[in-house]
BASE-467687 format. One record per atom (N, C-alpha, C, O): residue in one letter; x, y negated, z negated. Coordinates in steps of 0.001 Angstrom, whole numbers, plus 500000, padded with zeros to 6 digits. Atoms other than C-alpha are relative to their C-alpha. Example, Ala and Ser with C-alpha at 12.3 -4.5 7.8 and 13.67 -1.06 7.14 Angstrom:
BEGIN
a500890501190500000/a512300504500492200/a500900498800500000/a501936498819499335/s499180501190500060/s513670501060492860/s499230498910499270/s499739497802499101/
//
This chain:
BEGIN
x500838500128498820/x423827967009067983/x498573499661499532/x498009500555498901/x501224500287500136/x420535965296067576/x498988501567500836/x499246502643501377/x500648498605499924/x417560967343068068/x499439500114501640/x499118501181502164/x500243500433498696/x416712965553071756/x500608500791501045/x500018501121502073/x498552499913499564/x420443966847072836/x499326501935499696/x499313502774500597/x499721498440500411/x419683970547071002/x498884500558501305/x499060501451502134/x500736499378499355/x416678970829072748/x500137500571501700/x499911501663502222/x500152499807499164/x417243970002075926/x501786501338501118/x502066501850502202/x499105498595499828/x420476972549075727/x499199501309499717/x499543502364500250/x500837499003500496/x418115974805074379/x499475500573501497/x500051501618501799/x500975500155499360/x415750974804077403/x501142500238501798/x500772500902502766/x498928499232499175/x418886975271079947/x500646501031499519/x501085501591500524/x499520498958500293/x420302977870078360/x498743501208500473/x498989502088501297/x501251499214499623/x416433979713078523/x499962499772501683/x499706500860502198/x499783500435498270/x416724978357082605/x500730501535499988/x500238502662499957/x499194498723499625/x419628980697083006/x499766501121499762/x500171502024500493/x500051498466500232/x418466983614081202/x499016500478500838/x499158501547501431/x500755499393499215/x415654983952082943/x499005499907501508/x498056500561501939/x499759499922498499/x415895982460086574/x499819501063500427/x500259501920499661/x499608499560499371/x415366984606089083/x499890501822499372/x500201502902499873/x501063498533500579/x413664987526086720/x498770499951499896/x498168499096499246/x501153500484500140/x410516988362087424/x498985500771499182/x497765500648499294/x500899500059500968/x409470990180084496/x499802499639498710/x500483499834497703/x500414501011501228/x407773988223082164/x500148501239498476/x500082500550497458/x499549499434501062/x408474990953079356/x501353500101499208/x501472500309498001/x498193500273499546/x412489990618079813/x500557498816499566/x501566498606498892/x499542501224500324/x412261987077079804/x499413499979498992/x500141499275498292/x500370500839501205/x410156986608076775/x501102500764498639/x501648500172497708/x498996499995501077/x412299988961074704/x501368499053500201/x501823498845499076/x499361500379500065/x415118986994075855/x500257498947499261/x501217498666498543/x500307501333500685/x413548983751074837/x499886499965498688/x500282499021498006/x500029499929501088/x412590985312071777/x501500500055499270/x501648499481498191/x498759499298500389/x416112986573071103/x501019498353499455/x501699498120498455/x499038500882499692/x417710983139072187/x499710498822498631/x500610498269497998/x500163500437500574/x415591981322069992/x499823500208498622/x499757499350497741/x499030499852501448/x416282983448067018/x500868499390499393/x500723498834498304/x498807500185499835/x419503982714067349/x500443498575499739/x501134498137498819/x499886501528500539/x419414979049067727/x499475499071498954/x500104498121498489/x500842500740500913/x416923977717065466/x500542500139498566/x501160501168498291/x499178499663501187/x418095977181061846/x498608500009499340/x497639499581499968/x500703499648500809/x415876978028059107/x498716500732500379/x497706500285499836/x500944499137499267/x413547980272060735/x499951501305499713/x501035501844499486/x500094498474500625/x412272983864059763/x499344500840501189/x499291502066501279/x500958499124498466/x410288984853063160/x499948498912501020/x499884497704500790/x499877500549499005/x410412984057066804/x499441501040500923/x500002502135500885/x500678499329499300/x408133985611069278/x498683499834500915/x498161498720500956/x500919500696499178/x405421985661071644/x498586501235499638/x498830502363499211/x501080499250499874/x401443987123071691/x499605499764501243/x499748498629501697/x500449500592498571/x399983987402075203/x498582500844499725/x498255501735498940/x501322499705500295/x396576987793075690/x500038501606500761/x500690502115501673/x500431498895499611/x394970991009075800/x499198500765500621/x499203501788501305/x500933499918498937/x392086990583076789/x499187498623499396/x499865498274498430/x500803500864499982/x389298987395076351/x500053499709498097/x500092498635497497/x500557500291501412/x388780987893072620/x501419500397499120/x501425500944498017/x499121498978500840/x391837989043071400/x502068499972500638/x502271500210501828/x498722500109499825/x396441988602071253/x500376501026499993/x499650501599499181/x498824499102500553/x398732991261071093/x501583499843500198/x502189499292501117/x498455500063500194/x402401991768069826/x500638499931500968/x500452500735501880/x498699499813498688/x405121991069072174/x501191499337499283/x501245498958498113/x498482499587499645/x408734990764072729/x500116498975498651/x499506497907498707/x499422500653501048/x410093989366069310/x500985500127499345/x501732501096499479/x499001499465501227/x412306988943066471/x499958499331498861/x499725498128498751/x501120500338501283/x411447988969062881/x500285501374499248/x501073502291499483/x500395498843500533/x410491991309060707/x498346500617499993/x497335499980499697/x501610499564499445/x407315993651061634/x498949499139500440/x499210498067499894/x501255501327500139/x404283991363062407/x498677500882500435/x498586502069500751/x501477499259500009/x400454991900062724/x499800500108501721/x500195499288502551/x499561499619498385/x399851993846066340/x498747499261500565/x498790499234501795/x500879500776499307/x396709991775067116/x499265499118499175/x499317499167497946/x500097500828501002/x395060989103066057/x498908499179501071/x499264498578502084/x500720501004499210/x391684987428067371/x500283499014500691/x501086498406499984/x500397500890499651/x391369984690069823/x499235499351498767/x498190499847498346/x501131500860500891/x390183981781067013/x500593500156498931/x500339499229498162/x499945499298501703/x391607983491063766/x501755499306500169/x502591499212501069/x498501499910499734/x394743982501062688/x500802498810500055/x500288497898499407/x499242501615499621/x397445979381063705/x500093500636501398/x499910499799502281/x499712499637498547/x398045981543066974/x498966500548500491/x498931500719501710/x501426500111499058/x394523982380067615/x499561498366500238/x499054497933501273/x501054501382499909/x393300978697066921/x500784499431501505/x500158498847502389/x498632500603499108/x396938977834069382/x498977500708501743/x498879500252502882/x500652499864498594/x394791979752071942/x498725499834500439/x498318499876501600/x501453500505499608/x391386978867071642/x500090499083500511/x499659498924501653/x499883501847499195/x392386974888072045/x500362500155500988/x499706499612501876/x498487500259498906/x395536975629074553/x500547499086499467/x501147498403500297/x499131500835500559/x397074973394072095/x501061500583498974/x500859501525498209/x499541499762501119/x399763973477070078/x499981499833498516/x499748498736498006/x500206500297501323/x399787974123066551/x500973500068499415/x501828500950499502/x498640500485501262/x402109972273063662/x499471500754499025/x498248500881498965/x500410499771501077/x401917973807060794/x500859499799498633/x501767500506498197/x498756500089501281/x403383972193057542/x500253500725499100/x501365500620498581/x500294499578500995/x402068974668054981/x498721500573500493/x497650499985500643/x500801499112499145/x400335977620056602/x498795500488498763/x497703501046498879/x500477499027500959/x399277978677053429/x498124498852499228/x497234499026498395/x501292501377500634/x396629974858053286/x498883500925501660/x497657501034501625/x500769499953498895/x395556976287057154/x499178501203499710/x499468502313499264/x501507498918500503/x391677977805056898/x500541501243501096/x501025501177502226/x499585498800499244/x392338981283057933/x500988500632500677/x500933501462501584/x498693499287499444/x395971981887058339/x499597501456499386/x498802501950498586/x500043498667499783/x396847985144059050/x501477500251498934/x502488499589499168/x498553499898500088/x399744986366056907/x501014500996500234/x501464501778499397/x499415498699499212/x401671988561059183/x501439500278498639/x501518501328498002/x499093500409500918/x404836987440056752/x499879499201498480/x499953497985498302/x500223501156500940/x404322986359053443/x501191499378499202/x501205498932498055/x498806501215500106/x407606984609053377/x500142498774500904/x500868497787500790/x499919501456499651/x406559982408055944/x499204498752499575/x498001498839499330/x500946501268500550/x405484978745054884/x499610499234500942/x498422498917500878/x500428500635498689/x405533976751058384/x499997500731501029/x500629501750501308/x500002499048498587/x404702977788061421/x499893498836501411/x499443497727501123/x500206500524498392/x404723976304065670/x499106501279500323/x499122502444499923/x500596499167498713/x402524977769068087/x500067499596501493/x499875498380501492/x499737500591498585/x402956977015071723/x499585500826500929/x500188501831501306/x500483498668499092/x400573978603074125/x500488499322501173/x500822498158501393/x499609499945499200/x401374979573077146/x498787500013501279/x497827500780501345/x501524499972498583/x398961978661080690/x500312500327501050/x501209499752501668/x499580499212498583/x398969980874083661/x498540499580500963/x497453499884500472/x501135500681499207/x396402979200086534/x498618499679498832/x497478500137498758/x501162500360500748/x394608977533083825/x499725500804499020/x498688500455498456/x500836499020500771/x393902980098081697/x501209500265498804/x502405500118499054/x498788499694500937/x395755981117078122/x500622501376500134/x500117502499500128/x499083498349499381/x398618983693079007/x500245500781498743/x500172502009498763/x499071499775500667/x400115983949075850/x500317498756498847/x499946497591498992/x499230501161500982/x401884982008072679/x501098500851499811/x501449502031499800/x498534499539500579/x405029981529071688/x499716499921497926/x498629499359497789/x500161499860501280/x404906981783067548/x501527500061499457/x502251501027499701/x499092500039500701/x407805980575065471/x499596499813498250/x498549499292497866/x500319499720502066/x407614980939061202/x501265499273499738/x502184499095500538/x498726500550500836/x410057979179058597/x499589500740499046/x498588501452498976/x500101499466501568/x410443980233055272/x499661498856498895/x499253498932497736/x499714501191500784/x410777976647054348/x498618499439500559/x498318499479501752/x501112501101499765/x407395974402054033/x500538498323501055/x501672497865500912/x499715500552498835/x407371971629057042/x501256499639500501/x501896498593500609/x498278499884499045/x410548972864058840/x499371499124501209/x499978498095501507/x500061500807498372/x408806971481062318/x499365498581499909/x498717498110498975/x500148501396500227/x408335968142063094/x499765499783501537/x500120500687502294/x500402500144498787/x407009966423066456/x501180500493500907/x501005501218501886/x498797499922499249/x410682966506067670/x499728501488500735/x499698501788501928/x499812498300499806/x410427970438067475/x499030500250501055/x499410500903502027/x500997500215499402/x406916969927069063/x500642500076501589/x500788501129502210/x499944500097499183/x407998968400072033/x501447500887501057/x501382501071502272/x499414499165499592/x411058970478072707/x499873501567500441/x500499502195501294/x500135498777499479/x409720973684072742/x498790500153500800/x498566501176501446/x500864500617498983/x406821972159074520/x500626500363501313/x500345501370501962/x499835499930499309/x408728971424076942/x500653501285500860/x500498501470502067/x498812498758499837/x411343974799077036/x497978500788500266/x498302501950500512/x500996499067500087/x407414976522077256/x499423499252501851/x498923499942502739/x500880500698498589/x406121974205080570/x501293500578501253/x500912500726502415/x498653499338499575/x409805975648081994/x499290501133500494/x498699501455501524/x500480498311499857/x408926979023081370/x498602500505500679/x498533501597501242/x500864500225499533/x405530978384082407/x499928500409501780/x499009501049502290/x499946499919498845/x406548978402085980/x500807501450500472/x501023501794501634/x499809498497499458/x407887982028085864/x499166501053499942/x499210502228500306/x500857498751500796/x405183983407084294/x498957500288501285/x498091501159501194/
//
């Protein structure tokens, strides 16, 4: 299955789990869970939602332990929420001021999340392997995040 095909199974499968639930804590472990599960070479899958203006905290994941907060700005998933952009990361270990919650991970995604404009949240995926993600990955979980977007 190309990665076009994975994704957009990916992104219905997340539909169903969390249709028609409306708390956003439920669904993100789910998402986290689902996308454990599916993704190959991957060491963490999870989300930070904002805490308050300056500042992420831990949510619904899966992984092993991770850091429970983590500036707005600092970071691949602070910088993911300062822009509201997503961040590639080929080799976390070249990006000024990674954080290393894991120091087995080498790449990382970020994919924040926007609730009326404003940053809700990121999603945060890790590899173990140096540039596991690639635009493809980009735009798939992009999109599986503009989905979810509308429950949040």
């Amino acid at each position: 299955m190309n990665k076009q095909a994975f994704y957009q199974t990916l992104a219905e499968q997340a539909k169903s789990l969390t249709e028609g639930e409306p708390n956003v804590i439920a669904n993100m472990a789910n998402l986290s869970a689902l996308l454990f599960m599916s993704l190959e070479d991957i060491n963490w899958a999870g989300f930070y939602l904002v805490d308050n203006p300056e500042q992420l905290i831990l949510g619904p994941f899966q992984g092993n332990p991770a850091c429970i907060r983590i500036p707005v700005g600092k970071g691949v998933c602070g910088t993911a929420a300062l822009l509201k952009e997503t961040q590639l990361v080929s080799d976390v270990h070249a990006f000024e001021g990674h954080i290393a919650c894991d120091t087995a991970s080498n790449s990382e995604i970020v994919v924040p999340i926007i609730k009326n404009g404003k940053i809700f949240a990121v999603l945060d995926i890790d590899s173990p392997s140096l540039s596991r993600f690639d635009e493809q990955d980009k735009v798939g979980l992009e999109t599986l995040i503009r989905q979810f977007e509308t429950q949040v």
